[in-house]
C-alpha positions, 0 to 999 in steps of 0.5 A, a space after each residue: 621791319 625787314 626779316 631775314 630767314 635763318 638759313 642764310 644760303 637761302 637767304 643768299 639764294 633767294 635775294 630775300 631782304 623782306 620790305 616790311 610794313 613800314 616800306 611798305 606804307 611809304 612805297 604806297 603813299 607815293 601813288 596819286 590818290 584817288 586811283 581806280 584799282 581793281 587788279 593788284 599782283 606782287 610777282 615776288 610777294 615775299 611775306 607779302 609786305 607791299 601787296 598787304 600795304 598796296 591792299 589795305 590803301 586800295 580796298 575795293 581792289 577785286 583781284 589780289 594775288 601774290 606768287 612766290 617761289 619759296 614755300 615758306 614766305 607763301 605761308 606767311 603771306 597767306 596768313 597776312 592777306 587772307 583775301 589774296 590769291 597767294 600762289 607758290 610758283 616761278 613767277 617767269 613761268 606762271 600763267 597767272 601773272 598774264 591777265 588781259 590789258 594787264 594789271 591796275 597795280 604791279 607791285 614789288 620789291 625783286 629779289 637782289 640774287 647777284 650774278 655770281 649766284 644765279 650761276 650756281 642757283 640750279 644746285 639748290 632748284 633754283 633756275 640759273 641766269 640762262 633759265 631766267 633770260 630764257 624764260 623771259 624771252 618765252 613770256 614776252 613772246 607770249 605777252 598779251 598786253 604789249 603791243 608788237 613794237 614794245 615786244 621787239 623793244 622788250 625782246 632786243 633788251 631781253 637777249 643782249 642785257 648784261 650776263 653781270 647782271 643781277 635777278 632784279 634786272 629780268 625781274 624789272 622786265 617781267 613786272 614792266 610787261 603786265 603792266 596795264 596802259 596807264 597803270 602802275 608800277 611800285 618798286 623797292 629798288 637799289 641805289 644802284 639803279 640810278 647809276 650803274 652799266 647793268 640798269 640801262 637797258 632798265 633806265 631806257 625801258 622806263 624813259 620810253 614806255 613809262 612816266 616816271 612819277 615819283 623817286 624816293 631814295 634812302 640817303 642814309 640806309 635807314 630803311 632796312 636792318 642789317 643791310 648797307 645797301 641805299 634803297 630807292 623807291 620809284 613809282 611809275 605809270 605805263 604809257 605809250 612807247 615813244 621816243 626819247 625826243 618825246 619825254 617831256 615828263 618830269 618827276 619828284 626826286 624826294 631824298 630822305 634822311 634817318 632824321 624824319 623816321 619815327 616809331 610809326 613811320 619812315 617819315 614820322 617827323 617830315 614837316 612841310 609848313 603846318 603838316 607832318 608825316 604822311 600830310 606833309 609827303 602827301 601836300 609835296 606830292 601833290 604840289 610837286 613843290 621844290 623844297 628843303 626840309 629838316 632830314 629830307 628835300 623833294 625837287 622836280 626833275 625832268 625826267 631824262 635827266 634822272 640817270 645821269 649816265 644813261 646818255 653818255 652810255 646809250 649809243 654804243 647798245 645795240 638795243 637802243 632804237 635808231 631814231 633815239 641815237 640821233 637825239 643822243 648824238 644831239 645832247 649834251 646832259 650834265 647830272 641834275 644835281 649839277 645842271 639845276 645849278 647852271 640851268 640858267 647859263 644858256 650860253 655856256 657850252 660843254 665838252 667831254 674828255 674824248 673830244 679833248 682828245 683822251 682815251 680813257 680805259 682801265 689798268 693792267 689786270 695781271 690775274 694772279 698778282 701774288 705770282 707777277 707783282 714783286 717788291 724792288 728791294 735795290 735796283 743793281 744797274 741792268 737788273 734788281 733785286 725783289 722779294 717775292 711774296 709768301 709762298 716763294 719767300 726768296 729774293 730773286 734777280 730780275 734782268 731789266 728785261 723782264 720787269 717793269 715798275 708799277 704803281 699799284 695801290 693808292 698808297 704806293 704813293 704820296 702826293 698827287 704824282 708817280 715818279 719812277 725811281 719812288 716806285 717799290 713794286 714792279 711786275 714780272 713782265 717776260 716777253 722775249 726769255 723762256 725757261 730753259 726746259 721751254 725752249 725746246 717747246 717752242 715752234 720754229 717760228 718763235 726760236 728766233 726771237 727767244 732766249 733762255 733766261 737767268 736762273 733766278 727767275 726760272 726757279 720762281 716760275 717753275 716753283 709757281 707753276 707748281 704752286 697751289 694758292 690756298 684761295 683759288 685751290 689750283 696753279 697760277 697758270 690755271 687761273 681763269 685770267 692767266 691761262 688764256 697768256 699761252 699760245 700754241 700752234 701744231 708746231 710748238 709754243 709760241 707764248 707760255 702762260 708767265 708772259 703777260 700781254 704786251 702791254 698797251 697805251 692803257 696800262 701805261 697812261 699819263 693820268 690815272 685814278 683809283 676806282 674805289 676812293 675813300 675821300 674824294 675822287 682825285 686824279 694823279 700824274 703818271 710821269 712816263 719816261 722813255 725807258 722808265 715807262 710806269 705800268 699802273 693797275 687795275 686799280 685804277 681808271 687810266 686816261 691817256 693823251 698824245 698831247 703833252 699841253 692837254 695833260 698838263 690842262 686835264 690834270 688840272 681839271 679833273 682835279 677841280 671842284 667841278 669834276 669832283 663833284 660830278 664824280 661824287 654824284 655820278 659814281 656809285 656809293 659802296 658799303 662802308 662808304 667807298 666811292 666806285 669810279 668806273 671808266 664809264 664815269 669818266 667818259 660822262 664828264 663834261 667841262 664848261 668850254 674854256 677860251 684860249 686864254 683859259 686853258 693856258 692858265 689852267 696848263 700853268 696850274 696843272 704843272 704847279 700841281 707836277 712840280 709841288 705834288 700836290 694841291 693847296 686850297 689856294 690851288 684849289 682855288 686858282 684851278 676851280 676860278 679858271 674851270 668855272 670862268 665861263 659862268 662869268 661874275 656868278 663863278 664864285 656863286 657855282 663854286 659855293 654851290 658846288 662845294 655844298 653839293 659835293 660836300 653834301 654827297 660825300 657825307 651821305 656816302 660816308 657818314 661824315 663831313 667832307 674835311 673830318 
């Protein structure tokens, strides 16, 4: 089982979450049989879990070694494969891990040192997220088993992946590169992998320079202690770089419940037919049957279809070779889970939200919410009254000037809609007022268009001005977020910090929903009005449309069981199990396209929802009838389907059935 060192900074610092002996036998077993291999490393040996396993399966193998840069582990994995060439040493630096034509075998399970770590990795000798992309630029550069078009693919991602990333992502590109032309490459990986912005440039790679053989996934979190964290397991085989249009291959998805574990082993109790354990994985692998076990189901995936977003998301990265965007441009991919149900309907097409006409984006993030989010005690003609938060702990007077409602948590609200006069929060919104010490700070230029405000609301910004919040140590107006809302000229201020962007059709939208959920993903009515405009927060994902019809259709759809459920398998599962949405979510759903008639109907039923706030099963039912009519006499048929397979995935994100 997993060990977890007893200094848990080390522990924080080091990503350290040891596989095990019973990952690793699974993570092995998912490679073919009968396999030449003669060279195996683990460029993150750790205790030296995987590379024991990957050697007691592949004895005759003449070159083991393992590489570690904590001198702790390096003893335990010595004493554990006594055969290996164990070394104590940075991994993207070391000159053992280049051998000629590659390695038969990389083998490992990457460090998971978040990104807000590795800024702060250098304090304890660690190398920091520059060093990282900076050694693994040198060690591309320097590579001798790419070939010249994979070190520029290989250098374009190296220099432009995400800043928010983790220690697995350089770590992926550094096992991928010493990788031997049809060798291959075992990995203990997140979840997340399958679905999050960071794991593109990971996801393309693969696509382009491997075969994705074989993904196994933890439904259940059942494979290490003391973590929340879903695992995938993925085996893949190097070949040569090509493009996308090009990727034929497919792969076995295998998902696997808590249910098949036993004493021995993760999959102790699978059965297929007359076979258990490791038989019946070993007779699916070799099958590449398609089936439905107890605890566990193996299905055969086109391999372009693993990632679900990866093609809504590709064509917008600099990184991604030309020849690929016109594919891109070209198709049209709904999630496995999803198009296996519908693969047979040829002649249903589909259409995303931003060919609808909606722009889709996030809620306003104000940086410091104690100081701008107020409670609206009563509203008192051209002003209201608000009770501020703690740490002033007065009511002020706030003229309509200077404040705007705003929905902030999902449970502001009841129902599905967001009325103005319901709404309890607002913000400070100052945009054309300025205290009366700061009027004589102003350039000329903005002395025209500022006037000096009540007295209320300039006692609480002076006292928040010199406010130190216990949680962030130091001033509102010097938060990170906060600080950039003061503009300067040699003439004087033009803008202070308590002033707010001018805010944008994206913080103010028709529809919105929570990016965090906790049941299932559901999209709510912002009823704007001129002059009782609504600002919706960070919160939320934001969707906004100049076209009254179109929203009343897109609150209806997005509702439905189809957009449900393609949220449900396109998000990511969060511990406690949360589903995250993001806005790139959102921009990846595609609709069955509905004829004239279609969309009329489903315009009665959004302003059904409008007018009874929310939706009844008949409803749901109505809305998913006229969603799914493109599927002709079978649309009763994709529904049931669908609603198993978003009741099966909320399940394993929660735990619990879809209506406990």
């Amino acid at each position: 089982m997993p060990h977890y060192g007893d200094d848990s900074l080390k522990v924080k610092r080091y990503g350290q979450v040891f596989s095990g002996k019973r990952v690793g036998e699974l993570l092995v077993s998912l490679l073919p049989a009968n396999l030449s291999i003669k060279t195996i490393i683990d460029p993150m040996v750790g205790q030296g879990d995987l590379l024991r396993a990957a050697y007691m399966k592949f004895p005759q193998a003449e070159k083991i070694t393992g590489i570690d840069i904590d001198a702790d582990v390096i003893k335990s994995c010595k004493g554990n494969i006594p055969d290996a060439h164990v070394i104590r040493g940075d991994a993207f630096k070391s000159e053992d891990i280049n051998i000629t034509q590659g390695w038969d075998l990389v083998i490992t399970n990457p460090p998971y040192v978040r990104y807000q770590t590795l800024k702060s990795n250098s304090e304890v000798g660690l190398p920091d997220g520059k060093e990282l992309r900076k050694n693994l630029i040198k060690h591309i550069q320097q590579s001798v088993v790419l070939s010249d078009s994979e070190k520029q693919l290989y250098l374009d991602i190296a220099k432009r992946y995400s800043g928010l990333s983790d220690m697995s992502v350089p770590s992926f590109f550094l096992c991928a590169s010493i990788v031997k032309q049809g060798g291959y490459m075992a990995m203990v990986v997140p979840e997340t992998w399958l679905n999050r912005d960071y794991a593109l440039p990971i996801q393309y790679l693969l696509l382009r320079c491997f075969d994705i053989i074989v993904i196994a996934k933890d439904t259940e979190s059942s494979w290490f202690d003391n973590t929340e964290i879903k695992t995938c397991l993925v085996i893949s085989r190097r070949k040569k770089n090509k493009p996308l249009a090009k990727c034929c291959a497919k792969t076995i998805f295998l998902e696997m419940g808590a249910g098949i574990i036993n004493s021995d082993s993760l999959v102790g109790k699978m059965k297929y037919h007359d076979n258990v354990g490791y038989d019946a994985l070993s007779k699916i692998l070799f099958l590449g049957t398609s089936f439905v076990g107890e605890g566990f189901q193996a299905r055969t995936v086109p391999s372009l279809e693993l990632f679900s977003r990866l093609m809504s998301e590709l064509s917008g990265q600099k990184w991604v070779r030309e020849e690929d965007r016109l594919h891109i441009r070209e198709t049209q991919c709904l999630p496995n889970e999803i198009g296996v149900l519908v693969a047979r309907f040829t002649d249903v097409k589909y259409e995303s939200l931003s060919v609808l006409g909606w722009s889709i984006g996030q809620g306003l993030r104000t940086g410091a919410n104690d100081f701008f989010y107020v409670q609206v005690i009563s509203e008192e003609g051209s002003a209201l009254l608000a009770q501020t938060e703690d740490w002033y702990g007065k009511n002020i007077r706030i003229g309509v000037d200077n404040f705007k409602k705003a929905y902030k948590k999902r449970n502001d609200i009841e129902g599905l809609v967001v009325a103005y006069d319901e709404l309890k929060k607002c913000i400070i919104y100052v945009q054309d007022q300025v205290r009366n010490k700061d009027y004589q700070r102003i350039s000329h230029k903005a002395a025209m268009k500022f006037s000096v405000m009540d007295s209320d609301l300039d006692d609480y910004i002076s006292e928040g001005e010199k406010y130190i919040s216990p949680l962030h140590k130091r001033p509102f107006k010097e938060l990170s977020a906060v600080i950039t809302n003061e503009k300067k000229t040699d003439s004087g201020f033009e803008r202070f910090w308590y002033m707010l962007p001018v805010l944008k059709e994206r913080h103010m939208p028709n529809l919105c929903m929570p990016r965090v959920c906790g049941g299932s993903p559901e999209v709510i009515f912002v009823n704007q009005s001129i002059g009782k405009e609504i600002v919706v927060d960070a919160n939320f994902i934001t969707l906004w449309n100049q076209d009254p019809f179109a929203r009343m259709r897109a609150f209806a759809f997005l509702n439905s069981t189809w957009a449900k459920t393609f949220l449900e398998v396109s998000g990511t599962a969060m511990g406690g199990g949360a589903l995250k949405i993001e806005a790139s979510h959102m921009r990846k759903i595609m609709f069955p396209k509905l004829g004239h008639e279609s969309e009329k109907m489903l315009e009665g039923l959004g302003r059904r929802i409008l007018k009874d706030g929310n939706i009844t099963e008949d409803l749901q039912n109505q809305i998913d009838e006229v969603v799914l009519s493109p599927f002709g006499a079978d649309s009763l048929l994709i529904k049931k389907q669908l609603d198993g397979l978003c009741a099966k995935k909320m399940q394993e994100r929660t735990g619990r059935k879809k209506h406990e």
